[in-house]
SENUGU-358812 format. One record per residue (C-alpha): residue number from 0; residue in one letter; chain; z, x, y. Coordinates in Angstrom, 1 decimal. Each point is the difference from the previous one (the first is absolute). Last residue first. Layout:
# SENUGU-358812
  seq  type  mol      c3      c1      c2
  NUM     A    A       Z       X       Y
...
***
This chain:
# SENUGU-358812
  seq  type  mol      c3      c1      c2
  394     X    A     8.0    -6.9    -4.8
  393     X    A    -0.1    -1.4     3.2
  392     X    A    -0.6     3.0     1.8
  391     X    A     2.9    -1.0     2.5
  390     X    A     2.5    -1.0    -2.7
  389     X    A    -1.3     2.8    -1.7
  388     X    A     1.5     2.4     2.6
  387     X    A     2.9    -1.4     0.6
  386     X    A     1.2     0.5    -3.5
  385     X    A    -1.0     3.9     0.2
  384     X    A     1.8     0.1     3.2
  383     X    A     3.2    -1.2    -1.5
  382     X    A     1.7    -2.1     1.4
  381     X    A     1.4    -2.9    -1.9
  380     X    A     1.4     1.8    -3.2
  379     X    A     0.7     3.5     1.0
  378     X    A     1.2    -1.1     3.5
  377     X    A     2.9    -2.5    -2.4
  376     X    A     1.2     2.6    -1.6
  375     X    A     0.3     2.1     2.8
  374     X    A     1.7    -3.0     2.2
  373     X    A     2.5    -0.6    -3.1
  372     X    A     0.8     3.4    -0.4
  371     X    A     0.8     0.7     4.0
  370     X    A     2.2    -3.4    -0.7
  369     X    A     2.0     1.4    -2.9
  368     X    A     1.0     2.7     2.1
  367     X    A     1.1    -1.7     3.1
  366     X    A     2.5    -2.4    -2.3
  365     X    A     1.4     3.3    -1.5
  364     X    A     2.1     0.7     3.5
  363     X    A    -0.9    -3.5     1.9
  362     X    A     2.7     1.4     2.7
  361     X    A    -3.1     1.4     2.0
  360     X    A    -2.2    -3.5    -0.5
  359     X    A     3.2    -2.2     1.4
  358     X    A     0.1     2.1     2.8
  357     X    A    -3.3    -0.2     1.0
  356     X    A    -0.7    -3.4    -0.6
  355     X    A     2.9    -0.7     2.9
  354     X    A    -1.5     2.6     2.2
  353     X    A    -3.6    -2.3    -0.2
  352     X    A     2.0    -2.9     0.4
  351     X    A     1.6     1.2     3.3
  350     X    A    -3.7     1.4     1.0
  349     X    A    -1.5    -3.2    -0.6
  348     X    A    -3.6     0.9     1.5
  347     X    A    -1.7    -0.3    -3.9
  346     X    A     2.4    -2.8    -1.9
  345     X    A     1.2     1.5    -2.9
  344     X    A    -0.9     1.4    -3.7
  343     X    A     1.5     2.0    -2.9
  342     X    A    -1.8     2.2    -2.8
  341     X    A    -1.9     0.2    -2.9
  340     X    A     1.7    -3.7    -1.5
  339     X    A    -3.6    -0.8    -0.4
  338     X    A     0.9    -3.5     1.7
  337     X    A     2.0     2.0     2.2
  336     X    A    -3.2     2.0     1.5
  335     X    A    -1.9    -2.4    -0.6
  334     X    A     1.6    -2.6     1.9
  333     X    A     0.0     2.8     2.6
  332     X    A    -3.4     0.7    -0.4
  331     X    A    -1.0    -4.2     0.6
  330     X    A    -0.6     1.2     3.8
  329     X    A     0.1    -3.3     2.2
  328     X    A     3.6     0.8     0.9
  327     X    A    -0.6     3.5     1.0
  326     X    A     1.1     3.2    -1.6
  325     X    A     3.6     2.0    -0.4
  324     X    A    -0.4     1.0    -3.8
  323     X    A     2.0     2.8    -1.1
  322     X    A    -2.1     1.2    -3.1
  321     X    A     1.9     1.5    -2.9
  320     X    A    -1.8     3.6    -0.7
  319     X    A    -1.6     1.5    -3.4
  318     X    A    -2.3     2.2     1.6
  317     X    A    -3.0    -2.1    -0.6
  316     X    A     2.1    -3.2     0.8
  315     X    A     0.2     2.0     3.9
  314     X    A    -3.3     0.6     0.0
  313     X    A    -1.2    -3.4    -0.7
  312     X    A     2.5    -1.2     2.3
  311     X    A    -2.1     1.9     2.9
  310     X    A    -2.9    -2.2    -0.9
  309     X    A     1.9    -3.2     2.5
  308     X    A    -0.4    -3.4    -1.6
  307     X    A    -0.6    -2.0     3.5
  306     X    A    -0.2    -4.1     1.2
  305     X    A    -1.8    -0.4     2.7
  304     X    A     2.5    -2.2     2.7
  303     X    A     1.4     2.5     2.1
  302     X    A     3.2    -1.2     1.1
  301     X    A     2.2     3.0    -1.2
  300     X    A    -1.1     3.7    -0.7
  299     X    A    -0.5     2.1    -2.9
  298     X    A     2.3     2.5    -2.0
  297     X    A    -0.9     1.3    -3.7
  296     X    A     3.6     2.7    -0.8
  295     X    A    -0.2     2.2    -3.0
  294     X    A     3.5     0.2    -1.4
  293     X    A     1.4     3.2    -1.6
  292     X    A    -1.7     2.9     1.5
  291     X    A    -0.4     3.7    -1.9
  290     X    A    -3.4    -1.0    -1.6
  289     X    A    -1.4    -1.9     3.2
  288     X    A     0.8     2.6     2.0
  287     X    A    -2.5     2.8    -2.6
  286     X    A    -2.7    -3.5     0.0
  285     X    A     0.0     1.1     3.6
  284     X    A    -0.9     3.7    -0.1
  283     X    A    -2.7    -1.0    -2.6
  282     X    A    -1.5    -2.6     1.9
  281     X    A    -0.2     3.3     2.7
  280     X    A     2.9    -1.2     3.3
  279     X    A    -0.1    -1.6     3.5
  278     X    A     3.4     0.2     1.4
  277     X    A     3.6     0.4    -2.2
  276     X    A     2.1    -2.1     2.2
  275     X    A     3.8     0.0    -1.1
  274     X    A     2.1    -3.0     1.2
  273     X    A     3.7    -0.4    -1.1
  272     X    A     1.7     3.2     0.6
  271     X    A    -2.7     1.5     3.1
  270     X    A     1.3    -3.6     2.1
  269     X    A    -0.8     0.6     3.2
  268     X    A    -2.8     3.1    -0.3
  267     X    A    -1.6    -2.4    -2.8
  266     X    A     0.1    -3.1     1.9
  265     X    A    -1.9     2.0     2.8
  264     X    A    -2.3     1.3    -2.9
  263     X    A    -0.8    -3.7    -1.2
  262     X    A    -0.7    -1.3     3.2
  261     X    A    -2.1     3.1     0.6
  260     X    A    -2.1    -0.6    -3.3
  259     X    A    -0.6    -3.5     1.4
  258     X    A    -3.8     1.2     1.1
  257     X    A    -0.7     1.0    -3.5
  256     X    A     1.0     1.7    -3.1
  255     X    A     1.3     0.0    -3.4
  254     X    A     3.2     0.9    -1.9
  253     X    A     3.5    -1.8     0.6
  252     X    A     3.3     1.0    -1.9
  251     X    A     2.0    -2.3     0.1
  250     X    A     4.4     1.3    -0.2
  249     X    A     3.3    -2.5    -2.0
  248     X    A     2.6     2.1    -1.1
  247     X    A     2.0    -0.7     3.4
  246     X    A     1.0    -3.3    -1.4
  245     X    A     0.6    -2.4     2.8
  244     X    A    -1.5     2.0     2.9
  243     X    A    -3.0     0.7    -2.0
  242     X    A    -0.7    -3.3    -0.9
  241     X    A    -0.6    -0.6     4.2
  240     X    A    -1.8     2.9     0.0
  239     X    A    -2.0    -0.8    -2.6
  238     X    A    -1.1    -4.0     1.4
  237     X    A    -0.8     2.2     3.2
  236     X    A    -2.0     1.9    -1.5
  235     X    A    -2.1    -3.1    -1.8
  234     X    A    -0.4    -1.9     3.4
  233     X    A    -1.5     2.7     1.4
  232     X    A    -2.2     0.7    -2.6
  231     X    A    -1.0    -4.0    -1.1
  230     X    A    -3.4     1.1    -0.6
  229     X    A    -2.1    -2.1     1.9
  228     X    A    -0.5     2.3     2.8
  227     X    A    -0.5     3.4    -0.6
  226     X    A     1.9     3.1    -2.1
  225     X    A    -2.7     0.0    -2.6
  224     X    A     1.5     0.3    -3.7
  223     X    A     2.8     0.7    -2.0
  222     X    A     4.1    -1.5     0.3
  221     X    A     2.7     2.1    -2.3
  220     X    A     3.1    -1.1    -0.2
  219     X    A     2.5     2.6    -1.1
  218     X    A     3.4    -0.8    -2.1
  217     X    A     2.1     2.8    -0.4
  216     X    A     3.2    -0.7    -2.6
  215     X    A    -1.2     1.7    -3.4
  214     X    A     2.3     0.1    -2.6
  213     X    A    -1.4    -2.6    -1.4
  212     X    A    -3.5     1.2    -0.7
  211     X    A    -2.9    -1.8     1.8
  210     X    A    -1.8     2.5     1.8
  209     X    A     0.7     2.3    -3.3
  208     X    A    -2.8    -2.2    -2.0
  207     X    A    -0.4     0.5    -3.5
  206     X    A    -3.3     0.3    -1.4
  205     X    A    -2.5    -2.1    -2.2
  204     X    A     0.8    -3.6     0.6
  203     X    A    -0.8     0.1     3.4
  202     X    A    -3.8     1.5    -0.6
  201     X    A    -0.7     2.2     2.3
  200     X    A    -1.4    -0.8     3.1
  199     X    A    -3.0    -2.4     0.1
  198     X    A    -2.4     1.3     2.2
  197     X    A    -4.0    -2.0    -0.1
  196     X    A     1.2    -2.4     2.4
  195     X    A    -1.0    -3.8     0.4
  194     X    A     0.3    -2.9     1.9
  193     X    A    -0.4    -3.7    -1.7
  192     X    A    -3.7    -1.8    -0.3
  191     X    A     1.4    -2.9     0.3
  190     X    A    -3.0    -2.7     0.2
  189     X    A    -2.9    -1.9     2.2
  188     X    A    -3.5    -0.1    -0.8
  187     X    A    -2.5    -1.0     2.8
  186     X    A    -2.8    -2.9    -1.1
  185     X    A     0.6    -1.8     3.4
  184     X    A     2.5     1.3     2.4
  183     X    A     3.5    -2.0     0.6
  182     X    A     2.1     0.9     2.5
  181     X    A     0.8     3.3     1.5
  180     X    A     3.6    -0.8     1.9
  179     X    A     1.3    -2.6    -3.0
  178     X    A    -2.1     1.7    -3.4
  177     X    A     1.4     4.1     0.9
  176     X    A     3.5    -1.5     1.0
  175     X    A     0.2    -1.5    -3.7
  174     X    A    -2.0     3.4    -1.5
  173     X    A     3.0     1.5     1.7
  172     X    A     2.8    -2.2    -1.2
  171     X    A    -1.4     0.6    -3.3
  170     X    A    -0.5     3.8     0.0
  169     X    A    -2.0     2.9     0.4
  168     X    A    -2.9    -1.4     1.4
  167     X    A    -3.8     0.3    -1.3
  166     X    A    -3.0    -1.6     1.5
  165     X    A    -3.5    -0.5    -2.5
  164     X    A    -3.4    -1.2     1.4
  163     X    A     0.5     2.3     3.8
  162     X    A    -2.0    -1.2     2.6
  161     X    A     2.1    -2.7     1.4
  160     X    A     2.7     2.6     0.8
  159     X    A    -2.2     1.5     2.3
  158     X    A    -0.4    -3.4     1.5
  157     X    A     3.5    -0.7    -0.1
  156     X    A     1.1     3.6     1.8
  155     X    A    -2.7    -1.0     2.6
  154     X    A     1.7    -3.4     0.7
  153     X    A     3.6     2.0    -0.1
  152     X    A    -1.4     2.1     2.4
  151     X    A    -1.1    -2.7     2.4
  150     X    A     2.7    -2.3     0.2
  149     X    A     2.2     3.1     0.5
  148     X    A    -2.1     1.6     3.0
  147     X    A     1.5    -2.7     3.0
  146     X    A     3.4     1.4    -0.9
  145     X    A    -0.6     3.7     0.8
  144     X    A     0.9     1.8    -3.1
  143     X    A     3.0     2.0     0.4
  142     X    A     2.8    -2.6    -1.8
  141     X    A     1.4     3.2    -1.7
  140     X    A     1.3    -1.8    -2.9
  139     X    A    -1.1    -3.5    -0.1
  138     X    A    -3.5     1.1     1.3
  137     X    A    -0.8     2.5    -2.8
  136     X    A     1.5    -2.9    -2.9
  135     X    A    -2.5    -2.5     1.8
  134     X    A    -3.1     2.0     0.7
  133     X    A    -0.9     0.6    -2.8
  132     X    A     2.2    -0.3    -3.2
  131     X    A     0.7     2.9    -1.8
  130     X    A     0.0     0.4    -3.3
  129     X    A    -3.6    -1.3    -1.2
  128     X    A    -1.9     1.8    -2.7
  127     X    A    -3.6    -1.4    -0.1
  126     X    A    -2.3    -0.2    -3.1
  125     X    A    -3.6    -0.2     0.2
  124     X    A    -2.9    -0.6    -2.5
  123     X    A    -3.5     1.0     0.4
  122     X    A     0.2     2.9     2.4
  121     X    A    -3.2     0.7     2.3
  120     X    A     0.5    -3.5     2.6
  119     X    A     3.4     0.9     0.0
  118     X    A     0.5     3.6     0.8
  117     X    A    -2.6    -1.9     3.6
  116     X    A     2.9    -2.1     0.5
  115     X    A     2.5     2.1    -0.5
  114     X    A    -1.1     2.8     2.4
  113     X    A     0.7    -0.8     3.7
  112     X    A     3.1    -1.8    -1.2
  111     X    A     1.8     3.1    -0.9
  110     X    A     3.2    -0.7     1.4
  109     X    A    -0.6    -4.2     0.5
  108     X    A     0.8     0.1    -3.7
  107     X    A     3.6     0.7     0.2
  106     X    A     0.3     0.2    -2.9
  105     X    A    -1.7     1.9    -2.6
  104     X    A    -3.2     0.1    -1.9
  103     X    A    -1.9     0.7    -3.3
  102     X    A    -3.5    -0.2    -0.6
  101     X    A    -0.9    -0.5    -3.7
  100     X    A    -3.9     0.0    -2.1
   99     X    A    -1.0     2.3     3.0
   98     X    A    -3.7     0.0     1.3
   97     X    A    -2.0     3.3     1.3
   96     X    A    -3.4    -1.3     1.3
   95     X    A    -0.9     3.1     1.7
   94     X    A     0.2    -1.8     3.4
   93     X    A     2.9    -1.6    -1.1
   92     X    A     1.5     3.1    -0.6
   91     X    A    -0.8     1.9     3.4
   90     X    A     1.4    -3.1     1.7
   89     X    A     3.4    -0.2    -1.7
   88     X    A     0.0     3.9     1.4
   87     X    A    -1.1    -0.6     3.3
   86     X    A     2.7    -2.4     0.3
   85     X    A     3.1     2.0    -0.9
   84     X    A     0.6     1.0     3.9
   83     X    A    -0.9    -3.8     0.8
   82     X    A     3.6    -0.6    -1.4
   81     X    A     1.9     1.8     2.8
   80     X    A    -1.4    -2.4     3.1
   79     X    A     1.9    -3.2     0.2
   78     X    A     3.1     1.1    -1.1
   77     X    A     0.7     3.4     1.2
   76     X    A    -1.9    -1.0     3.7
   75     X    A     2.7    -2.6    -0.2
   74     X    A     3.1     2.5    -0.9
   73     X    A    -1.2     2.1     2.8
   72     X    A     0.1    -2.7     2.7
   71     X    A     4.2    -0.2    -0.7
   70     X    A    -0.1     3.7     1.2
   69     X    A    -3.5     2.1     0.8
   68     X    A    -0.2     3.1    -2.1
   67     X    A    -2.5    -1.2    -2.2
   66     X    A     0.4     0.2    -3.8
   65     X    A    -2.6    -1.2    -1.6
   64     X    A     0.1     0.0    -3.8
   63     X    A    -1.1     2.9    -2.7
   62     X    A    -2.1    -0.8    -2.4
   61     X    A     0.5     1.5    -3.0
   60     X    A    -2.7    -0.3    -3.2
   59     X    A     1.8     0.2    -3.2
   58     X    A    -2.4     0.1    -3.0
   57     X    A     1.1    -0.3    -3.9
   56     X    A    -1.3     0.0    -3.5
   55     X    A    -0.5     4.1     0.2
   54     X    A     3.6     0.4     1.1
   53     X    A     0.3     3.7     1.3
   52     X    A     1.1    -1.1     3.7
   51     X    A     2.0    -2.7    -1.2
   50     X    A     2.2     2.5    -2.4
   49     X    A    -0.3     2.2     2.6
   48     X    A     2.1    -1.6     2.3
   47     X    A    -1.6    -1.3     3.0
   46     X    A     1.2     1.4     3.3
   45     X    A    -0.1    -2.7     2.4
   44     X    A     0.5     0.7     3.8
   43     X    A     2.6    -2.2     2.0
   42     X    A    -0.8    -2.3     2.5
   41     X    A     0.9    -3.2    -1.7
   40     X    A    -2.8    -2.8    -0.8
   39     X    A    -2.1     1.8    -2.5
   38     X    A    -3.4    -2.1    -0.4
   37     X    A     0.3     1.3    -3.8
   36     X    A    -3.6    -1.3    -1.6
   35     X    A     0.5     0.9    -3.6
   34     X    A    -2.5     0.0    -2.8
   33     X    A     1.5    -0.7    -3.5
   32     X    A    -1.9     0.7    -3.5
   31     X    A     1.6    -2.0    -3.2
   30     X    A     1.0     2.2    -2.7
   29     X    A     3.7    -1.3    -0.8
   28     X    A     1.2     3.1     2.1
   27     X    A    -2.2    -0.7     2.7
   26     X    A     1.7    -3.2     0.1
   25     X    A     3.7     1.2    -0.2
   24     X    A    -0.6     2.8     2.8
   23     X    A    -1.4    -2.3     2.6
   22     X    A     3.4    -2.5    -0.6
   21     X    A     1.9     3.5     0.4
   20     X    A    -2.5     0.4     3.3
   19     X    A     0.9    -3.1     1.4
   18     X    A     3.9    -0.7    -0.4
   17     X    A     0.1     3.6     1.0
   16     X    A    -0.1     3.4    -1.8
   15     X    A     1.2     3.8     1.4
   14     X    A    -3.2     1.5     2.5
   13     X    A     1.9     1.7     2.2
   12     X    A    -1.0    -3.1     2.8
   11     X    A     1.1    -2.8    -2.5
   10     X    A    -2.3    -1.8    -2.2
    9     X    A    -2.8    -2.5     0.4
    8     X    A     0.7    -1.8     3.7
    7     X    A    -2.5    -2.1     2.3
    6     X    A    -1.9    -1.6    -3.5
    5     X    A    -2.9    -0.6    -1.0
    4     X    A    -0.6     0.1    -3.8
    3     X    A    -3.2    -0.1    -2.0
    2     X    A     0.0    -0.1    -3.7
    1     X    A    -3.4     0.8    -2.5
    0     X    A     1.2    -1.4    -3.4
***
């Protein structure tokens, strides 16, 4: 099978996997032949890994956005002009008559809207990934689209979304949000396809775990990803620090970056016993936190209305962590979460609940360590990359 995938991320800049190119990784391995079109929508430079480089069955073609140095007018010139840079290329295979039997998308669709339709019209089926709702879930965080544009992106967004014959969401509540803002389109497929990884940790039953002995009274929280809006950072440190002052034991960890980085350092220089930021770290770097914490933390924001499964828990169930939940009420993670019994979950914003979950989950003692079993047992059965991947075949 001949696969095409846009996309405005496929791994990370030094090259370690992403969502995209371990899903890349699991088709060429079952022989099919992928092309990439990577529109790549941060302003770092990629260095492929050699695996990807030497891959006869596979071509990565980067792209790299816009980035004009003109404020709030940057991020428009970003979006409405970046995906023409992978045009010539879409063109140059038409005009040789190049056809794919899958093409293979990601939301938002509006990102690379210059080039879907035209992937379209030389793919014969179609699948679309869709996390993030555009421009709602954007707009209810940062609220820095200009009102009078909303209307307008979201009817572009449908249309895009129009195109696709098969849509994918990664879980009920969703695919439920995906049906009420999108509506109904004619002939178009609609399922779970869940999230994936391709790291899966040891295997619980096979080692002991020292994080977890009883002698041991430190309890570290351990929170990964970009340090923006939406995340539930703030909110999250301060939910520590409140812990902190109860049971001294109790210390995050944060890794990532972004423009609430300072935040987080001033929190740091404040409080140096409770908070700890580690900065922008290797995948390998990270995983190395991960292995020493005891409780991965997923933190969003309240009143947003799309409903979120955060893909940092998948790290944290590959390293055998119990997830602190602190997510939206339209999320069903947190049900999941507890449902699973991986973990514990509370309103996202309620920093007095959040402290309360806390320090219930750091006098858990052997309670923490049969949840990190339970969330890697249950990552190797549900989301698997190889599993995802023939759910989107359709094999």
């Amino acid at each position: 099978m001949k696969i095409l995938i846009l996309t405005t991320k496929f791994c990370h800049p030094d090259g370690s996997p992403w969502l995209v190119s371990e899903l890349t990784d699991e088709f060429t391995r079952l022989g099919h032949q992928v092309t990439v079109l990577n529109v790549e929508w941060t302003r770092s430079s990629i260095q492929l890994s050699d695996r990807h480089q030497q891959n006869d069955n596979l071509e990565v073609n980067i792209f790299q956005a816009i980035h004009a140095e003109l404020g709030m007018l940057s991020v428009a010139i970003r979006w409405a002009l970046s995906s023409f840079k992978a045009l010539p290329f879409l063109l140059k295979r038409c005009l040789s008559r190049e056809r794919y039997d899958l093409m293979i998308g990601f939301s938002p669709c509006t990102a690379l809207y210059a080039i879907l339709p035209l992937a379209r019209s030389i793919s014969h089926d179609s699948c679309l990934i869709y996390w993030d709702f555009f421009p709602v879930h954007n707009q209810e965080i940062s609220g820095k689209a200009p009102t009078f544009s909303l209307p307008i992106l979201k009817f572009v967004e449908n249309k895009l979304v129009g195109l696709f014959s098969r849509v994918g969401c990664m879980s009920d509540k969703n695919l439920e949000f995906f049906n009420r803002y999108f509506g109904a389109v004619q002939k178009q497929q609609r399922s779970i396809i869940p999230i994936w990884t391709s790291f899966f940790g040891d295997d619980p039953s096979s080692r002991p775990n020292p994080r977890f002995a009883p002698a041991s009274r430190k309890v570290v929280l351990v929170f990964g990803g970009q340090l923006v809006e939406g995340r539930g950072v703030i909110e999250l440190c301060e939910a520590v620090i409140m812990a902190h002052r109860e049971d001294p034991d109790i210390s995050l960890v944060i890794c990532g970056a972004g423009f609430l980085s300072s935040r987080v350092l001033e929190l740091q220089e404040r409080y140096p016993a409770a908070i700890r930021y580690a900065g922008q770290l290797s995948r390998e770097a990270y995983f190395g936190i991960l292995g020493m914490s005891h409780i991965g933390v997923v933190a969003t924001v309240s009143n947003v209305s799309v409903p979120t499964f955060p893909s940092k828990s998948l790290d944290y169930m590959a390293c055998g962590l119990p997830i602190l939940a602190s997510v939206e009420a339209a999320s069903d993670f947190g049900d999941f979460v507890e449902k699973n019994n991986i973990g514990k979950a509370c309103p996202a914003g309620d920093i007095a609940s959040m402290k309360a979950a806390i320090l219930e989950m750091a006098t858990s003692g052997e309670k923490l360590k049969i949840m990190g079993n339970n969330g890697n047992r249950y990552l190797r059965a549900n989301h698997s990359v190889q599993h995802v991947a023939h759910l989107i075949i359709g094999d």
